[in-house]
N, C-alpha and C positions, 0 to 999 in steps of 0.2 A: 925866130919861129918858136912859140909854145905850143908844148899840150896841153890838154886838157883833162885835170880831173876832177870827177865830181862824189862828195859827198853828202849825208845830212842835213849834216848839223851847220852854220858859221861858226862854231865853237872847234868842231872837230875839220873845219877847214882850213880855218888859221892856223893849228897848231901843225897841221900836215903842209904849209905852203911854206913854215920853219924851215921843216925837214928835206922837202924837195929844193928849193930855190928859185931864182926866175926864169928856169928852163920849161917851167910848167905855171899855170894857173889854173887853182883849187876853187872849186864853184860848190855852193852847197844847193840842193834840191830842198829842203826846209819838209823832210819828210817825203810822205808820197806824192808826187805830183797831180794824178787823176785817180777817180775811185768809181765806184758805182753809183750812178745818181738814186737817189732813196725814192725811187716813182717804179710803179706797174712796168712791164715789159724790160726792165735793165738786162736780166737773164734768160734767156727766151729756152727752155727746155724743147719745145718742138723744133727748135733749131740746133738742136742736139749741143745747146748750154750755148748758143752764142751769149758773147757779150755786151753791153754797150757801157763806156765808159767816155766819162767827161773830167775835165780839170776845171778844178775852181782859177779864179783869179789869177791867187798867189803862183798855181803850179804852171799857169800859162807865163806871167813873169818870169820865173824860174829858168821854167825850158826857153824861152826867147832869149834870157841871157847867156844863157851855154851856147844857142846854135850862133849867137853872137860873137865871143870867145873861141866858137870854130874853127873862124875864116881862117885858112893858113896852117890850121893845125895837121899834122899828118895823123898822132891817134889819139883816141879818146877813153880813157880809163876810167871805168865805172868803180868805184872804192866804198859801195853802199855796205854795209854790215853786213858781215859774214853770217848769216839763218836766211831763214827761208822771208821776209820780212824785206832783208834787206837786195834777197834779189830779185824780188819782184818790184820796187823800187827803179833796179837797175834797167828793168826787162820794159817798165813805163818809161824811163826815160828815154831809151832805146826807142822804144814805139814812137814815141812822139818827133822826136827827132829826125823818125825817116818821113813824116809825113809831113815834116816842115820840109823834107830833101836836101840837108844839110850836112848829108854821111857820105855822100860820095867820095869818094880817093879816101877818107878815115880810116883807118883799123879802131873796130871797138872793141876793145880789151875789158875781162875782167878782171879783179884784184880782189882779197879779201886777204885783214891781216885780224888776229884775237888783242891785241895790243898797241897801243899809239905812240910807239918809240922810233927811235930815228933806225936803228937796225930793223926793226920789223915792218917799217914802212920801205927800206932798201929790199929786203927781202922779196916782197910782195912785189915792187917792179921789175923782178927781176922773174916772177915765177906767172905773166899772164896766163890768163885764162879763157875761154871762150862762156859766156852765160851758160848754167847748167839748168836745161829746158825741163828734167824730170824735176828738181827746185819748183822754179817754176809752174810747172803744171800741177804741183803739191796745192802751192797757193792758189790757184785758179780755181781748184776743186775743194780750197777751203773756202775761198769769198763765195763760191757759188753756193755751197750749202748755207752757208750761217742765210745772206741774199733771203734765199729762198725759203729758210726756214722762220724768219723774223717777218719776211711780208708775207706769208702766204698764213703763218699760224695768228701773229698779230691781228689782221681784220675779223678772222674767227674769233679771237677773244673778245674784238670791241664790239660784235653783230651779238655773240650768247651772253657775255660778262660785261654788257658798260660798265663805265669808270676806270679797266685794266688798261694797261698804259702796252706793254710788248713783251713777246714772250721772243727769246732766243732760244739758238742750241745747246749752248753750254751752259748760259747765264741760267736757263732754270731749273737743270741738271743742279747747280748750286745752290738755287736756293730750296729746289726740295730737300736735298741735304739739312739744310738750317729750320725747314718747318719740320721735318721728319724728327730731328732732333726735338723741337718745343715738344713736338707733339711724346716724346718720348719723357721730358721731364712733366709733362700736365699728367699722364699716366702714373706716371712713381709714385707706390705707396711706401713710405719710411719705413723700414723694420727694425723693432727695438733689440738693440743684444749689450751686454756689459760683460765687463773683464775684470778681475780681481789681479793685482799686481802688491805684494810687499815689499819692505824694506829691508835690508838685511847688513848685519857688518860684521867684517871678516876679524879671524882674529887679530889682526894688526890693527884692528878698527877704523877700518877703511869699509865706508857703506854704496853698494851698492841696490839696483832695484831689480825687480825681477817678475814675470807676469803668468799667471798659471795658463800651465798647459793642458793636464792630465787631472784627471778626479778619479777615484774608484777604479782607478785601474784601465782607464781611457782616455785619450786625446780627446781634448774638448774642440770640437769645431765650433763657427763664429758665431751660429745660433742657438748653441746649447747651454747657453746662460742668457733665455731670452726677459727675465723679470727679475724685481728687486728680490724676490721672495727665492728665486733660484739662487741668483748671486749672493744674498746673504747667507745662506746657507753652505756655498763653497766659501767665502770666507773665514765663517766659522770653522772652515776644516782646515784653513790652513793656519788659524790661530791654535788651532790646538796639536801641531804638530812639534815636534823639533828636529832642525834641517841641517845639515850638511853639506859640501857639494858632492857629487853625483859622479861627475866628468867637468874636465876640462877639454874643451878642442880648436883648437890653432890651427889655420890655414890662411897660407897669403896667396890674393887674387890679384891680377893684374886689370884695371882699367886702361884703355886704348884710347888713342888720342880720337875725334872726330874730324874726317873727311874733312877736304877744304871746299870752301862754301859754294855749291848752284846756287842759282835765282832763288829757289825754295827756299831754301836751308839761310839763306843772307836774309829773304822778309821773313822768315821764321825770327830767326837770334837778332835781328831788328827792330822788330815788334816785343821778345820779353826783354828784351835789356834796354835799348833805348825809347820802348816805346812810339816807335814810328810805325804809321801806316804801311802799308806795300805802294802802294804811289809815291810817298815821301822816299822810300830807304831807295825807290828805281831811280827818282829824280835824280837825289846825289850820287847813287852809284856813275850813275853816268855821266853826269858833270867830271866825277874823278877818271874816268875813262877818256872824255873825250879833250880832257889837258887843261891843268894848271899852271899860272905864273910863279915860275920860282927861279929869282934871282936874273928877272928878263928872260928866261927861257920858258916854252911853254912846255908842260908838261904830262904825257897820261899815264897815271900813276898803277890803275888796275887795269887789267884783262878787260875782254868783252862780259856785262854783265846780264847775257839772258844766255843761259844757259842750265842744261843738265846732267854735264859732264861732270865727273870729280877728279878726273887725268890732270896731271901738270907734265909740262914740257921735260925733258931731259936734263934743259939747262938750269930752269927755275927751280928744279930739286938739287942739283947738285948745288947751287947758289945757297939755297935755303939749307940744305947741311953743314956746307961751311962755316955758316955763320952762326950756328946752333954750337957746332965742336970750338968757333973761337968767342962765342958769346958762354954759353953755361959749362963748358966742357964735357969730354968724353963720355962720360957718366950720362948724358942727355943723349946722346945722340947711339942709334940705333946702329947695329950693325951694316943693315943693310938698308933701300930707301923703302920707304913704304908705298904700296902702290892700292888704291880704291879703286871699288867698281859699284856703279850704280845699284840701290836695292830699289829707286821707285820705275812702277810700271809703265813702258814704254819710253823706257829713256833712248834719249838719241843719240848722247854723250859725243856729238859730232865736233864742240868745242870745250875747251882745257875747261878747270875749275873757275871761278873768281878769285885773283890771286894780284899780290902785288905785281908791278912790271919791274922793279928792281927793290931786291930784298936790304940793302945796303939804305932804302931812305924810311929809316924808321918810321912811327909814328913821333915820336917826341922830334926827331930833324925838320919833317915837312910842317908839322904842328904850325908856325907862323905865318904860313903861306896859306892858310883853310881857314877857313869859316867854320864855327863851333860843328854843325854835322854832317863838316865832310870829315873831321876831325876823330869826329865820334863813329862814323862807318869805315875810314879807311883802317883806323886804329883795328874795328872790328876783324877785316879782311887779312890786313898785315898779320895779326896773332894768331888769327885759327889758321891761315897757310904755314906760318910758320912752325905752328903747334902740330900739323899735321906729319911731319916728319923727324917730331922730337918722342923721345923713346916713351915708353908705359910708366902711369903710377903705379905704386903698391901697394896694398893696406892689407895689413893684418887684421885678419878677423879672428873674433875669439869669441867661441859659443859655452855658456855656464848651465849646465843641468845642476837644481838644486830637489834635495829628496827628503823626505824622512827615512834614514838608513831603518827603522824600525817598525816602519808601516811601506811593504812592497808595492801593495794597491793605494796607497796613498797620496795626498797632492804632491803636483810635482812643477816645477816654476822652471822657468828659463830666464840668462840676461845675454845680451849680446852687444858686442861693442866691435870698434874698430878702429885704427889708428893708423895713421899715416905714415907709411913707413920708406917712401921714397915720392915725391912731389913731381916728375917725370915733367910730362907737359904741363902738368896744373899749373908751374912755376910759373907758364906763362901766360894758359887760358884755361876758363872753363865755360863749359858750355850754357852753363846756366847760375845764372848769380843767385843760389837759392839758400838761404840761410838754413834751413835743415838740410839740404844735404849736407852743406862744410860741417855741417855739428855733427850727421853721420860719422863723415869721415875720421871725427877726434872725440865720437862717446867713449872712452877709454874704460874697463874695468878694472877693480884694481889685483894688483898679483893674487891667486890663489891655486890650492892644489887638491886633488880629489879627497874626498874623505875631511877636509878641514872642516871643524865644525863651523855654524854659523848661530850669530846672535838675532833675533829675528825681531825688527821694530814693528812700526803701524803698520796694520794692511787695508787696504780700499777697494772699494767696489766703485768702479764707476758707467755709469749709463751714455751708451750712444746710439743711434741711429742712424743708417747705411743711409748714402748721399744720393739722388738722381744724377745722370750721367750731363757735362757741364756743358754751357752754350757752347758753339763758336768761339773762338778768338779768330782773327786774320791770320794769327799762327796756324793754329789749328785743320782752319780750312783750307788754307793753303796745302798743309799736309796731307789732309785727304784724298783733295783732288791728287794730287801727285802721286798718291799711292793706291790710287783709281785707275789711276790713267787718262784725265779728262783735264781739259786744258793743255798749255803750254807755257812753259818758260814766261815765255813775250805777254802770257793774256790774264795773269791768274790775279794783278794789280786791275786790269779795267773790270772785269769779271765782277770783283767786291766794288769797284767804284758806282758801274751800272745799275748793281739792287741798291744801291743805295739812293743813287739819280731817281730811280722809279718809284722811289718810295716804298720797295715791298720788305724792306729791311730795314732797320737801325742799330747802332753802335750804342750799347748802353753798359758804361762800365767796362769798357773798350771788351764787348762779346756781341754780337748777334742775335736780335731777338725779331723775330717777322711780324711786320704789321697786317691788319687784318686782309687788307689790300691781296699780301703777298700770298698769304696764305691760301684765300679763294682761286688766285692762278694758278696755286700748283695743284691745290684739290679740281679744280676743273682740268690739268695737262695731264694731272694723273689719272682722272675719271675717264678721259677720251682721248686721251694720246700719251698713254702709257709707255710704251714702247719707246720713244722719242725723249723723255727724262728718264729714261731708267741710266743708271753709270753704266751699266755695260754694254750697253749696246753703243752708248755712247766712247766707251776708251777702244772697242772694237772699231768703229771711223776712225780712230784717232790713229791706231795700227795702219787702217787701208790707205790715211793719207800718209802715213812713214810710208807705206810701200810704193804709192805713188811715187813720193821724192828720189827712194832708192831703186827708180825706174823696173820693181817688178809689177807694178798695177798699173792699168791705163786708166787715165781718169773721168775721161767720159764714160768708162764701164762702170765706174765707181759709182759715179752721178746717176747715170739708170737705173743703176737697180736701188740704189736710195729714192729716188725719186716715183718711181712704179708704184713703191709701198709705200712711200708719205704723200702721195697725191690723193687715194685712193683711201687712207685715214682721215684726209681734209674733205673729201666727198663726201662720207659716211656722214661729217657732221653737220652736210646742207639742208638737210631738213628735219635739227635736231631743235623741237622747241626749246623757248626759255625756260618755260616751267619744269620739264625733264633735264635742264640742267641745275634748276634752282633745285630740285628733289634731291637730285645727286650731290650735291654739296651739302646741301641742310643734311643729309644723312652722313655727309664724312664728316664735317665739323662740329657737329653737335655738342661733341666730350668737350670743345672748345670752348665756344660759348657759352654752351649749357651743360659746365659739371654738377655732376649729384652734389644732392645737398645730405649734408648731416642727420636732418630730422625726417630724411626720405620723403618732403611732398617733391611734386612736380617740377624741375628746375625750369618749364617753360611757359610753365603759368603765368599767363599777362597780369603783371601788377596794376594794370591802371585798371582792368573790368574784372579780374577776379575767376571769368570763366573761358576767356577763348586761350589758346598756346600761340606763344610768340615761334616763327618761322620765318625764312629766308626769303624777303621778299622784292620785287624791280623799281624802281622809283627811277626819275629826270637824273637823278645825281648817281648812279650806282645803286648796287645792291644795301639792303640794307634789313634788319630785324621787327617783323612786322605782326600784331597780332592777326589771329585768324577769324574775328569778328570785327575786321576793316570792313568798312568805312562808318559800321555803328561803333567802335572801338576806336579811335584813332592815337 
């Protein structure tokens, strides 16, 4: 006689039917089995959120082979991923199962292990569960929002904005993010400021550089050398000076290793170092999650990877000190372990870090068993865990005040340097492969002591202008939302996948720049459903569905009173003509389209008649830019 359990993945089945034996047979679900069908009435709010759910094909194959695999069984082990994701998962299978009536005499058990090893899958049999229904009802009251807010806002946008493709809950929350940005660089006016900096060499004749601070007896801030005619004139002051130093001052700072990787923080350092997307860095991470061949054995190499936890177990720390006191020695390794806590909002931290499953298989060991980017992500995973528990760098920093001993109001320069005075975890990662910084860390100056005179070479004025604030990266946005509170772990890869499906985004130069498309949707969700993109109101849901999970909110109450006020915002817009939406747009995008021009005529002056203004107008295909003496003007 077997049991039964069931997971996933095939991938992450076979490796678990290694570890179990033939006392049991491992079935995979291939994902969710049933979802909501994408038609009117799935979620019926007057029926206080009933559901209707359907299985595709595959999910009915699925379930017909596990109730298959039943016969005989005494219980059934639901082994779906430990979030909220994967017990809803467990909770469909479940359903479906009893309506084939194939659980009778069954025990259904649940299991949830963070890792795919042979002890931690013993473990997990040994510690069943029953389904945890507040889980559960977390997700019910999230599919029913997103449900309801993608079909119910979506027809509004195709009935006012033809051509708009769908508006979601989070998905537009993001991408106002990415227009409010453009819209924040189409605004930047450049400001001009320069900086005069000399050369100087000590008496040993050792040159270093050094950039003024002070004029006339005041700290110059970044605007008060806004013109050539300024700057040359503080050069001139400093050409006619003669300088000495001032002060010398030494201080050493410690840098701290960085937390071992969430979900975030892995597509973050995925994206600047190897350049992978966040669907690309989820794919492999989970490939190395769910087991590797190595040497006939299957193997999973990291943790569970959606998570926003930075915790590690008790024993993966003390593993991972060991091997830091017998890999770098003493010197590395910290007195005591180091312990993280979440700084982004609304962390759930309900699962460990991403972290190796055994710190003993290096990357250079497992390295012929991967494929170039599982190679390049677990290498990632293995050193910042392991960096995470190796002691602080140090760098001595040393700040040069240079003066004219003989003019007190007179210019005054500074140099600063710093040098590396213990490599701590650097030795084995750094957070960012940025070439100025490593040059920060070894701009070294050379010995000097107060009062030494100095020899003073060329001086320079050089001219800059202050940058608008930068697009998007996938990094980036991920970061925000994270430190919004908006999204999860599990969504922040489909999230960037979607604007991009729909078209209301694109990657250029891997950053984000919004197509026109995109931008009309959020000036229209902004104009009349303001409230519903806003982030906070938005990581505020995102709280009520934590509370749901941690069974202090009931979720149909959740759902009411959401839905009271988003129904009744979708009413407002039923008898909103098109042309009071075309108004409403043509007046938020305008700076867009039509930036001022230089020689101040009209930016919307129709070029092809000379006297009507071009304005937002409806045609068969979408909206589009139309003069205002259509249809003698075409």
């Amino acid at each position: 006689m077997t049991d039964v359990v069931v997971v996933e993945s095939p991938a992450k089945a076979k490796t678990i039917n290694k570890y179990l034996g033939d006392r049991y047979k491992v079935l995979a679900s291939f994902g969710h089995v049933r979802d909501l069908p994408p038609k009117d009435g799935s979620v019926r709010p007057d029926e206080d959120f009933a559901m209707d759910w359907a299985a595709d094909d595959r999910g009915q194959k699925q379930v017909a082979a596990i109730a298959q695999a039943l016969k005989g069984a005494k219980t059934l082990y639901l082994a779906t991923d430990p979030d909220r994701e994967g017990e809803a998962i467990s909770w469909h299978v479940r359903a479906m199962l009893e309506e084939k009536r194939v659980l009778r005499g069954v025990d259904v058990r649940r299991i949830t292990f963070n890792e795919i090893t042979r002890n931690a899958i013993r473990h997990a049999m040994q510690a069943p569960r029953d389904l945890d229904q507040p889980l559960i009802e977390a997700y019910l009251a999230r599919r029913a929002l997103d449900y309801l807010v993608g079909f119910t806002l979506s027809p509004v946008l195709w009935r006012k904005l033809p051509g708009s493709r769908s508006a979601g809950r989070v998905q537009s929350v993001a991408l106002r993010l990415i227009c409010e940005r453009e819209a924040e660089i189409e605004a930047f006016r450049p400001r001009e400021y320069w900086t005069v900096e000399a050369l100087f060499t000590t008496p040993a004749g050792a040159p270093f550089t050094a950039r003024l601070t002070h004029l006339d007896g005041r700290r110059l801030d970044q605007f008060d050398l806004p013109n050539r005619e300024l700057a040359e004139r503080a050069k001139a002051a400093v050409e006619a000076g003669t300088f000495a130093v001032a002060s010398v001052e030494r201080r050493r700072v410690k840098r701290h290793p960085p937390a071992p990787f969430t979900t975030s923080t892995l597509q973050q350092e995925a994206s600047r170092k190897l350049r992978f997307g966040a669907q690309q860095t989820m794919r492999v991470a989970q490939s190395l999650y769910e087991g590797v061949d190595i040497n006939g054995d299957t193997v999973g190499l990291i943790t569970y990877m959606r998570t926003d936890g930075v915790q590690m177990a008790r024993e993966a720390i003390n593993a991972i000190r060991e091997h830091v006191d017998q890999t770098y020695g003493r010197d590395y390794l910290p007195a005591t372990a180091r312990e993280y806590t979440s700084k982004a909002k609304n962390a759930q931290e309900a699962h460990e870090a991403i972290r190796p499953t055994d710190v003993s298989r290096t990357p250079d060991s497992v390295a012929p068993y991967l494929n170039p980017d599982q190679r390049r992500v677990y290498e990632l995973v293995w050193k910042r865990a392991v960096a995470s528990q190796m002691q602080s760098a140090e760098l001595d920093q040393v700040t040069v005040e240079v003066a004219d001993p003989a003019a007190p109001n007179g210019p005054r320069l500074r140099a600063t340097g710093s040098i590396l005075a213990f490599d701590g975890f650097l030795k084995l990662y750094r957070e960012d492969k940025d070439d100025a910084e490593e040059d920060e860390e070894n701009k070294m100056l050379p010995p000097m002591a107060e009062r030494d005179p100095l020899r003073r070479g060329a001086v320079t004025a050089e001219q800059h202008f202050t940058q608008p604030p930068p697009r998007y990266s996938e990094a980036s946005l991920v970061k925000k939302m994270e430190e919004l509170g908006i999204g999860r772990p599990s969504t922040y890869a489909s999230i960037l996948s979607v604007l991009q499906d729909r078209n209301y985004v694109r990657l250029e130069n891997r950053r984000f720049i919004p197509e026109d498309r995109g931008r009309l949707v959020t000036a229209f969700l902004t104009s009349f459903f303001e409230r519903y993109v806003d982030t906070g109101f938005t990581a505020t849901l995102e709280e009520q569905l934590d509370d749901i999970s941690g069974g202090r909110a009931n979720w149909r109450e959740v759902m009411r009173a959401f839905w009271q006020e988003f129904s009744r915002a979708v009413e407002q817009t039923r008898d909103l003509k098109i042309s009071d939406v075309l108004d409403a747009l043509d007046q938020d995008l305008g700076p867009h389209f039509f930036p001022a021009r230089a020689d101040g005529t009209d930016p919307r002056l129709c070029p092809a008649c000379g006297v009507g203004r071009l304005g937002l107008k409806l045609g068969r295909h979408g909206s589009f830019f139309g003069c205002s003496n259509y249809p003698n003007c075409q």
